[in-house]
N, CA, C and O atoms as a Tinker XYZ file with bonds, in Angstrom:
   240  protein
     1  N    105.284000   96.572000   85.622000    73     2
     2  CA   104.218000   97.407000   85.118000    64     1     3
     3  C    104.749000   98.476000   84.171000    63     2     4     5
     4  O    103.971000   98.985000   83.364000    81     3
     5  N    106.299000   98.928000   84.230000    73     3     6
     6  CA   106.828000  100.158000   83.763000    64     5     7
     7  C    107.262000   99.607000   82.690000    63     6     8     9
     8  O    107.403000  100.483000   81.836000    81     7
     9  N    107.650000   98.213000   82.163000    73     7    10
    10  CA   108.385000   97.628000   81.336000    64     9    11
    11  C    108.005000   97.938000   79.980000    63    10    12    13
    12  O    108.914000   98.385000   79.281000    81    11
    13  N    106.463000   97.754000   79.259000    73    11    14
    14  CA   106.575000   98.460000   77.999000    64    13    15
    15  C    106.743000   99.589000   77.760000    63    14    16    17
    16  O    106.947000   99.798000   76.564000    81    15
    17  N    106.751000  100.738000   78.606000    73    15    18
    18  CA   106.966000  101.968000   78.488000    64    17    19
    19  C    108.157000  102.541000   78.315000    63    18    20    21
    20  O    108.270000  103.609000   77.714000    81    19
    21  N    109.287000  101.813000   78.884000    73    19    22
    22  CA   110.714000  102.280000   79.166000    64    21    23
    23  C    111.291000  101.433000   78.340000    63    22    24    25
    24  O    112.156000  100.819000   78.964000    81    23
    25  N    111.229000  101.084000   77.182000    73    23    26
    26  CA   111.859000  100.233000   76.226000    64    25    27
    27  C    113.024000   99.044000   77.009000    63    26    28    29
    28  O    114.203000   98.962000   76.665000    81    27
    29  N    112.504000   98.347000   77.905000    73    27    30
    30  CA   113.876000   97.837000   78.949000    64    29    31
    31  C    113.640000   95.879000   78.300000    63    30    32    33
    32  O    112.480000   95.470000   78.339000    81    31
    33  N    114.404000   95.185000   77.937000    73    31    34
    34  CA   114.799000   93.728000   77.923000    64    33    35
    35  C    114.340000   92.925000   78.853000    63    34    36    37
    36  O    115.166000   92.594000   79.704000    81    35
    37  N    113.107000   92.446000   78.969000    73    35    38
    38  CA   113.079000   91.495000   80.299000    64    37    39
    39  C    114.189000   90.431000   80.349000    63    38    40    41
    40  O    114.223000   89.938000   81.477000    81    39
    41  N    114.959000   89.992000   79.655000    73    39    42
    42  CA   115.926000   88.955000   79.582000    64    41    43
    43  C    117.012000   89.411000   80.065000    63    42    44    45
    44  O    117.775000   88.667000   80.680000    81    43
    45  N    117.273000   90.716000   79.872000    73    43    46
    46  CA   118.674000   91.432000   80.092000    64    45    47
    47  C    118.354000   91.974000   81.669000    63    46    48    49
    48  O    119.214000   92.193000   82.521000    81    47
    49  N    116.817000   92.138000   81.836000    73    47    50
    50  CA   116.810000   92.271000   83.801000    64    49    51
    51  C    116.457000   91.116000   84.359000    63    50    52    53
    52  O    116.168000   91.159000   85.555000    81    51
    53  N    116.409000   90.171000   83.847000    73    51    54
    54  CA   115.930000   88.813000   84.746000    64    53    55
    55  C    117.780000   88.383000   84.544000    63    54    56    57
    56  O    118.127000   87.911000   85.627000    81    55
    57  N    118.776000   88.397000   83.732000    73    55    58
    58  CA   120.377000   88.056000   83.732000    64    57    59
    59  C    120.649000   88.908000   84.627000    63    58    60    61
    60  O    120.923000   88.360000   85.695000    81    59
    61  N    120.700000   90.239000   84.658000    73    59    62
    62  CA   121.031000   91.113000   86.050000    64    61    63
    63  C    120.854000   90.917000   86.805000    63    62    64    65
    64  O    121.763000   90.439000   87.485000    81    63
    65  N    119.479000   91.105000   87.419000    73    63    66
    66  CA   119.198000   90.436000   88.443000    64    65    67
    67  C    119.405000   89.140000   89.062000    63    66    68    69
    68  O    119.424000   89.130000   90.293000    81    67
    69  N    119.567000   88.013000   88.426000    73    67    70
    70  CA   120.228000   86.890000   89.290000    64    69    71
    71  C    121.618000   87.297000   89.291000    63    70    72    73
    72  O    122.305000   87.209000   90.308000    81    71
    73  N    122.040000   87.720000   88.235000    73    71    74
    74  CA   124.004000   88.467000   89.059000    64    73    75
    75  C    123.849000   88.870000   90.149000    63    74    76    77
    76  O    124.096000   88.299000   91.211000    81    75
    77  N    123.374000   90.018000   89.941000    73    75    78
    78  CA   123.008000   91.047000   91.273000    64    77    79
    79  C    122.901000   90.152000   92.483000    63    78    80    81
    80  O    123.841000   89.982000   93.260000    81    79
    81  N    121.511000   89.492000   92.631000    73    79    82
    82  CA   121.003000   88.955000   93.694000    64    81    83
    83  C    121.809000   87.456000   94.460000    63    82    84    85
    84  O    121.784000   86.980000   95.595000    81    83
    85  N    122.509000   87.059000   93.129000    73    83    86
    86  CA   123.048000   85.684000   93.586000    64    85    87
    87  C    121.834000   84.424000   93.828000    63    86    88    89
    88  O    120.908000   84.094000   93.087000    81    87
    89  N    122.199000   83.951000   95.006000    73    87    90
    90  CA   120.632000   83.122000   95.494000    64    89    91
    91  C    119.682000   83.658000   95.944000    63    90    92    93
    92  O    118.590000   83.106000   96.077000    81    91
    93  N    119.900000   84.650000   96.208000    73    91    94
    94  CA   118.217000   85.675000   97.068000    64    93    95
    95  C    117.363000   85.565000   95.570000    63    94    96    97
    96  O    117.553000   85.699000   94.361000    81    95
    97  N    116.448000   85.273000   96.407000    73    95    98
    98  CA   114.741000   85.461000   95.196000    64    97    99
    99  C    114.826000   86.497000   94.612000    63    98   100   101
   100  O    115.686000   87.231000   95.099000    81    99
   101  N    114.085000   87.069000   93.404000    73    99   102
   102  CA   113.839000   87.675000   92.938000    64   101   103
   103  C    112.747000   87.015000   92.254000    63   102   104   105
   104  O    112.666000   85.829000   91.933000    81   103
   105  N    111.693000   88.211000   92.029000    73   103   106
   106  CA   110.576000   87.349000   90.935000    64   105   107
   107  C    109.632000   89.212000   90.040000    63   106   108   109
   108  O    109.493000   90.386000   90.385000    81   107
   109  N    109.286000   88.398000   88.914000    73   107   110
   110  CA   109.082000   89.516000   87.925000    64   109   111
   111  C    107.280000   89.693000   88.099000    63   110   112   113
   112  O    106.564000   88.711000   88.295000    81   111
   113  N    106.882000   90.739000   88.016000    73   111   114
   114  CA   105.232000   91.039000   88.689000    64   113   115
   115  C    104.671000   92.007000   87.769000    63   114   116   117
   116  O    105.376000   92.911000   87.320000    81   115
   117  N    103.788000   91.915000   87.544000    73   115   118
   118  CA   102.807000   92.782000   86.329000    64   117   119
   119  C    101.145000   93.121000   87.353000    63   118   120   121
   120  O    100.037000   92.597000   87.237000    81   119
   121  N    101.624000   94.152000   88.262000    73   119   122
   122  CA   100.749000   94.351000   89.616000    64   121   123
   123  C     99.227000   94.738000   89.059000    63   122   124   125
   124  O     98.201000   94.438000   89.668000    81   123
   125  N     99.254000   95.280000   88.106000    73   123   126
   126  CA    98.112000   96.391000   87.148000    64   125   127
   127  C     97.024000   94.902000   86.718000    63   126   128   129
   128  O     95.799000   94.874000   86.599000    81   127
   129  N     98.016000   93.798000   86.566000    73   127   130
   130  CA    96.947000   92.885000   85.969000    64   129   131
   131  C     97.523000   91.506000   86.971000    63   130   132   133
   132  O     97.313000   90.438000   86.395000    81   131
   133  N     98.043000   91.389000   88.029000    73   131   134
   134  CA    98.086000   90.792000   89.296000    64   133   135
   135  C     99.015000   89.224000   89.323000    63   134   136   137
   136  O     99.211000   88.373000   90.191000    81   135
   137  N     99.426000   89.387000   87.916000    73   135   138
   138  CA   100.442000   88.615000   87.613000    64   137   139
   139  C    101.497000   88.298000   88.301000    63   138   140   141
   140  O    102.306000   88.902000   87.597000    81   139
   141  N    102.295000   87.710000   89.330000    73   139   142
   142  CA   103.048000   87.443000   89.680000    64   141   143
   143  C    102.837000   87.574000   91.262000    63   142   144   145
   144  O    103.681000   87.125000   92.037000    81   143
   145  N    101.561000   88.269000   91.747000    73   143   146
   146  CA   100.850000   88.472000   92.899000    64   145   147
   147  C    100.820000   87.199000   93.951000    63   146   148   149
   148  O    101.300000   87.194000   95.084000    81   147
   149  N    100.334000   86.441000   93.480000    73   147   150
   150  CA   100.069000   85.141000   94.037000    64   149   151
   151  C    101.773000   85.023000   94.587000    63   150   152   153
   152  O    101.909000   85.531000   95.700000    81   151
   153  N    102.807000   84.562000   94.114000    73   151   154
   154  CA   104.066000   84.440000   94.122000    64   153   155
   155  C    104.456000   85.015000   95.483000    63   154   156   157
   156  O    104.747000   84.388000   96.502000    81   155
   157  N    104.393000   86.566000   95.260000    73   155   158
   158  CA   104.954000   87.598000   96.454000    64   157   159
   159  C    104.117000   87.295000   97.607000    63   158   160   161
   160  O    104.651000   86.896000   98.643000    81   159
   161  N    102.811000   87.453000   97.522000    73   159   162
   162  CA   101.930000   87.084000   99.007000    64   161   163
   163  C    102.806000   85.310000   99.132000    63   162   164   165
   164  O    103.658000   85.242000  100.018000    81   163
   165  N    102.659000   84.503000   98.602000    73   163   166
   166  CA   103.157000   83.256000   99.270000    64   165   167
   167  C    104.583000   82.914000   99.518000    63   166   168   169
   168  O    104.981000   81.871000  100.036000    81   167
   169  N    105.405000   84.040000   99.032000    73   167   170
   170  CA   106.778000   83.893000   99.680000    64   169   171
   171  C    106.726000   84.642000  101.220000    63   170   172   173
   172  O    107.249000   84.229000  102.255000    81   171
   173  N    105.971000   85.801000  101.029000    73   171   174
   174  CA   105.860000   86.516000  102.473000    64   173   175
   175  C    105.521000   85.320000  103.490000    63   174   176   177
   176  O    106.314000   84.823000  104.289000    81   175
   177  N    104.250000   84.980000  103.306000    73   175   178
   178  CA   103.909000   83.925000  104.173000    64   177   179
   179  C    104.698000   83.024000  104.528000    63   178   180   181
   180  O    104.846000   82.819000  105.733000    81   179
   181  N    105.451000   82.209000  103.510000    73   179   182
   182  CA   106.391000   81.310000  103.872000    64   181   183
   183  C    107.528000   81.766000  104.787000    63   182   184   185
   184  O    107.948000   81.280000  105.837000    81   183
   185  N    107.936000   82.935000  104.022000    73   183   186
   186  CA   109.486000   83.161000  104.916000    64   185   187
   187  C    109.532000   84.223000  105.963000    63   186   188   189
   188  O    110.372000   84.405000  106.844000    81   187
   189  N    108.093000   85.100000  105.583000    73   187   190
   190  CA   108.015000   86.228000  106.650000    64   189   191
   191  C    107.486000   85.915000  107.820000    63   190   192   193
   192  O    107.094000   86.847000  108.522000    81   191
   193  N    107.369000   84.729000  108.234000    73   191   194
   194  CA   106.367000   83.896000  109.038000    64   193   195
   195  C    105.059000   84.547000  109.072000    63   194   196   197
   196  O    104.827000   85.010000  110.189000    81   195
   197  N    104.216000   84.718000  108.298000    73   195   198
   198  CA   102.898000   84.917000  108.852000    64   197   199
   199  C    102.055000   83.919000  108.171000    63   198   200   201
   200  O    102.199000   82.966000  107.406000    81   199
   201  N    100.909000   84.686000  108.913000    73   199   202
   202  CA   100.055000   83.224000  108.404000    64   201   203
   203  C     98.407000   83.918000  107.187000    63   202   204   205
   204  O     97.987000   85.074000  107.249000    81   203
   205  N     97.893000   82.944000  106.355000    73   203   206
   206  CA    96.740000   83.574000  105.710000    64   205   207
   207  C     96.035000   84.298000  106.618000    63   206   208   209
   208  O     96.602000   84.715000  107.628000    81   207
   209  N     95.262000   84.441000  106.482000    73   207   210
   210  CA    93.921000   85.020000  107.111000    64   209   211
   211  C     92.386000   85.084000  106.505000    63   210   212   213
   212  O     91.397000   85.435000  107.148000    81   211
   213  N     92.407000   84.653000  105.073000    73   211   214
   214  CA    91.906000   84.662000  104.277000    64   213   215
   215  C     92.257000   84.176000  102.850000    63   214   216   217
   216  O     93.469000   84.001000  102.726000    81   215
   217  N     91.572000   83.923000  101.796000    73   215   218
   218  CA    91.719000   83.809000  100.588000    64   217   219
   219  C     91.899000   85.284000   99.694000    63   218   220   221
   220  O     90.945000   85.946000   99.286000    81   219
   221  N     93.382000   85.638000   99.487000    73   219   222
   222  CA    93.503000   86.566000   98.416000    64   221   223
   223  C     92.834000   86.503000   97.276000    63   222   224   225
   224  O     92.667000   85.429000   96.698000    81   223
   225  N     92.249000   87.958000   96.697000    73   223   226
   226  CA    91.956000   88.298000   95.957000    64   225   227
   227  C     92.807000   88.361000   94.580000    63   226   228   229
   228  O     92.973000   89.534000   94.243000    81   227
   229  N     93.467000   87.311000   93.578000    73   227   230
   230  CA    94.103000   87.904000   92.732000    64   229   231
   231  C     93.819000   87.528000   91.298000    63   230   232   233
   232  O     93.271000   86.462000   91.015000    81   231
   233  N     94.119000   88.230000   90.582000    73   231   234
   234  CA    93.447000   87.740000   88.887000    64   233   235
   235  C     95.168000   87.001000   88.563000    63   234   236   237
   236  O     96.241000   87.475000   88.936000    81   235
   237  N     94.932000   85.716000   87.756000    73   235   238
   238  CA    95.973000   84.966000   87.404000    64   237   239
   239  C     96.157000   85.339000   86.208000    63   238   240
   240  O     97.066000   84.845000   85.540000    81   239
């Protein structure tokens, strides 16, 4: 969400970040317009064990 504001490289933090992280996930999210939303709720679910409860609300 902060990314056009702070003049920052998405290419040069998506290369960092897999350094950084190695194999752990990482994933890039634009929350203001719900972009990448879907992603984070269905990794929780998958790996955090829980379960839906409903159909999320998210704009694609």
């Amino acid at each position: 969400d902060l990314a056009p504001y702070v003049n920052v490289n998405l290419d040069v933090m998506e290369s960092d970040a897999g350094r950084m992280r190695g194999k752990r996930p990482f994933g890039f999210t634009d929350l203001s317009r719900g972009k990448g939303l879907r992603e984070v709720i269905d990794f929780i679910v998958e790996h955090g064990g829980l379960r839906t409860i409903g159909a999320a609300s998210t704009a694609a």
